[in-house]
Each structure stands twice: as C-alpha cells, then as structure tokens.
C-alpha positions in Angstrom: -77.2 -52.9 -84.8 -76.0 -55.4 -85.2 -72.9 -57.4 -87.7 -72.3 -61.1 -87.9 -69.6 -61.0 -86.3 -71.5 -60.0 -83.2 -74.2 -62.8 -83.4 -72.8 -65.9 -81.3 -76.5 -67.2 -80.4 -79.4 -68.4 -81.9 -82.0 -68.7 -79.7 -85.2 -70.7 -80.4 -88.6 -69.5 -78.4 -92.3 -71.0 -78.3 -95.5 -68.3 -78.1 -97.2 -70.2 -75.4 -100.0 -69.6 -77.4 -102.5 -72.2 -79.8 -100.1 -72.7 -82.8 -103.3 -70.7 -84.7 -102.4 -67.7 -83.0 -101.9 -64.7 -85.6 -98.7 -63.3 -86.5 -100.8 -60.0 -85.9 -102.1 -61.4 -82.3 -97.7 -61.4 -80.7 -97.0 -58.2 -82.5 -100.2 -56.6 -80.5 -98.6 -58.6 -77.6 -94.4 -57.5 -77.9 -95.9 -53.6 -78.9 -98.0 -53.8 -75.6 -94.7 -54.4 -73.7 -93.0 -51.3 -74.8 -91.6 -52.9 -77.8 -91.6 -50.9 -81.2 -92.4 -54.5 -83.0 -91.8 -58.5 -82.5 -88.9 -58.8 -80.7 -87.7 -62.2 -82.7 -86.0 -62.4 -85.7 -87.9 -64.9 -87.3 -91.4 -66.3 -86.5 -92.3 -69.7 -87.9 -96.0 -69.6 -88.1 -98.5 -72.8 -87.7 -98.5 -73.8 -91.1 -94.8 -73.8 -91.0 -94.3 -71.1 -92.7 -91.0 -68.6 -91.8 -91.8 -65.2 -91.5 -88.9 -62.4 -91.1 -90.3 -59.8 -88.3 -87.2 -58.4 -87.7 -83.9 -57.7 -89.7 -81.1 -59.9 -88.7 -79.1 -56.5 -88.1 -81.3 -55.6 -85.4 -81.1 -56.2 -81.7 -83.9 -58.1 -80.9 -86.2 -58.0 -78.1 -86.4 -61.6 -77.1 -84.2 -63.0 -74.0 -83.1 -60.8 -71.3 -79.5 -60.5 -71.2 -79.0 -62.1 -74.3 -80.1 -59.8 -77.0 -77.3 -58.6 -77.4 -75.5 -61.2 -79.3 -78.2 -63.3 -80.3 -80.9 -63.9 -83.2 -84.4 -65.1 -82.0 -86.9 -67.3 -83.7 -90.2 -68.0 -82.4 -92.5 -71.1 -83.2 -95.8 -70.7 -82.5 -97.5 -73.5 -80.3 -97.0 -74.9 -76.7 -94.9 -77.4 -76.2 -95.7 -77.8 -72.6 -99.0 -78.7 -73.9 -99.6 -81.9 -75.9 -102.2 -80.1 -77.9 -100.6 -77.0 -78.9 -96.5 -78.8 -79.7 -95.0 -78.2 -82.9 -96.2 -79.8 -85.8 -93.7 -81.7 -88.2 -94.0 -79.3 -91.1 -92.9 -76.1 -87.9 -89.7 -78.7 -87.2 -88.8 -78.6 -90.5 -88.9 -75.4 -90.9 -87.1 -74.5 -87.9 -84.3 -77.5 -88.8 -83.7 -75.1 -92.0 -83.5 -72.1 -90.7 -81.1 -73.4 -87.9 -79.2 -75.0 -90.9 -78.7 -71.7 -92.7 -77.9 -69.6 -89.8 -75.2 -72.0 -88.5 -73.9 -71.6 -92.8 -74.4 -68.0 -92.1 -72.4 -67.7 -88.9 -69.9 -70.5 -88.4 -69.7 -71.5 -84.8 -73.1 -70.1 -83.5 -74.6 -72.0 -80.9 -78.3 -73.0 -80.7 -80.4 -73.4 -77.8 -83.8 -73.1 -76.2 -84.5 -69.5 -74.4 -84.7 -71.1 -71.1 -80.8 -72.5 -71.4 -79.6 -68.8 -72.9 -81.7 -67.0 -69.7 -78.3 -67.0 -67.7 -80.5 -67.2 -64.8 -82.4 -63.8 -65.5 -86.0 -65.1 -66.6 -87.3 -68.6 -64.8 -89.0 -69.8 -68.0 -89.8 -73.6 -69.4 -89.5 -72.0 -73.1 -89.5 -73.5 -75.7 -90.8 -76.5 -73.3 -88.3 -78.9 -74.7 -84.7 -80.0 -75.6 -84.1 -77.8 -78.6 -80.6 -78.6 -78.9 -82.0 -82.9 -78.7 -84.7 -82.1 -81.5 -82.3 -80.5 -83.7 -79.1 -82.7 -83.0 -77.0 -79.6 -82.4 
C-alpha cells in the first residue's frame, strides 16, 4: 500500500504498441507476466482518454526498482516510431494528469521510465524527453 507520503515519483511509460491497442489487449499482456492486473496507475488511451487501472494506494507493477515509491502512467503509442507517437489530445491528457499529481503530492518528480530504471532495465521508454515535453 501505499500513502502519499510514500509516492516521490511519477513515472510516465509508452506501450510500444499501435496507440489503437485495447486497454483489454496490456491487461492480457501485465496478467501474462505474473501480474494480478496493469501494473500502471493510469493508462491514457488513444483517444486521449485517462483511464484509472490501478488505485493510487497500490504498489504498481511498472519499473523495476522503482515501484516502490512511484505512480505509473502509460500512453499508448510508440514514440520510437513516427507512426505510432503520441497524438496531441494523449499530451494533453498526460500534461493534466502530471499537473494534478504534482497538486496532489508537492515535490514529486516526473520522468520517463528509462531515467527512473536506476540502471535495472536498458529500455528507450517512453522514447522521448518526458521531462522536455512536459517542461518539468
């Protein structure tokens, strides 16, 4: 479980997958991994919508060695891929959430999954400079 005062990170995650992909589609994919749902916190789907998949009291299940004292939010899409990046209405969405988290829990500090890793998981996620996109 976890309290706010716990949380120091939020840590923002692409799918790797077509922004299309079913909210359905990466629970079938976290449950196949042992998980008992999506690991994330949030998922912002390709329409931009925000959808909660796991209570902000929860560990998640989302960045290895970080899950401890983080939140995770996935947006669906590729942004290592020109064709599958984040739309405008996903930014939005995302800049919102970040907004309201960072109201939520004063101090918390944003950043992509790959600079939260701490050197555990090699990964480009969420293939760009959240921490540029969001001005944070």
């Amino acid at each position: 479980m976890h309290t706010l005062m716990q949380v120091k990170r939020l840590i923002i995650h692409h799918s790797a997958s077509p922004r299309e992909t079913p909210i359905e589609t990466l629970r079938e994919w976290h449950k196949a991994k042992g998980f008992s749902d999506i690991g994330y916190h949030r998922v912002i789907d390709g329409n931009g919508k925000l959808h909660a998949t796991r209570q902000l009291t929860m560990q998640g299940a989302h960045a290895l060695g970080a899950n401890h004292d983080s939140w995770g939010i996935c947006v669906m899409g590729d942004n290592t891929r020109e064709d599958r990046k984040w739309t405008e209405a996903q930014v939005e969405a995302l800049e919102r959430f970040v907004d309201a988290a960072c109201e939520l829990v004063p101090g918390l500090v944003v950043c992509g999954h790959r600079d939260a890793a701490g050197g555990r998981t090699a990964t480009e996620c969420p293939g760009l400079n959240v921490r540029a996109l969001l001005g944070v």
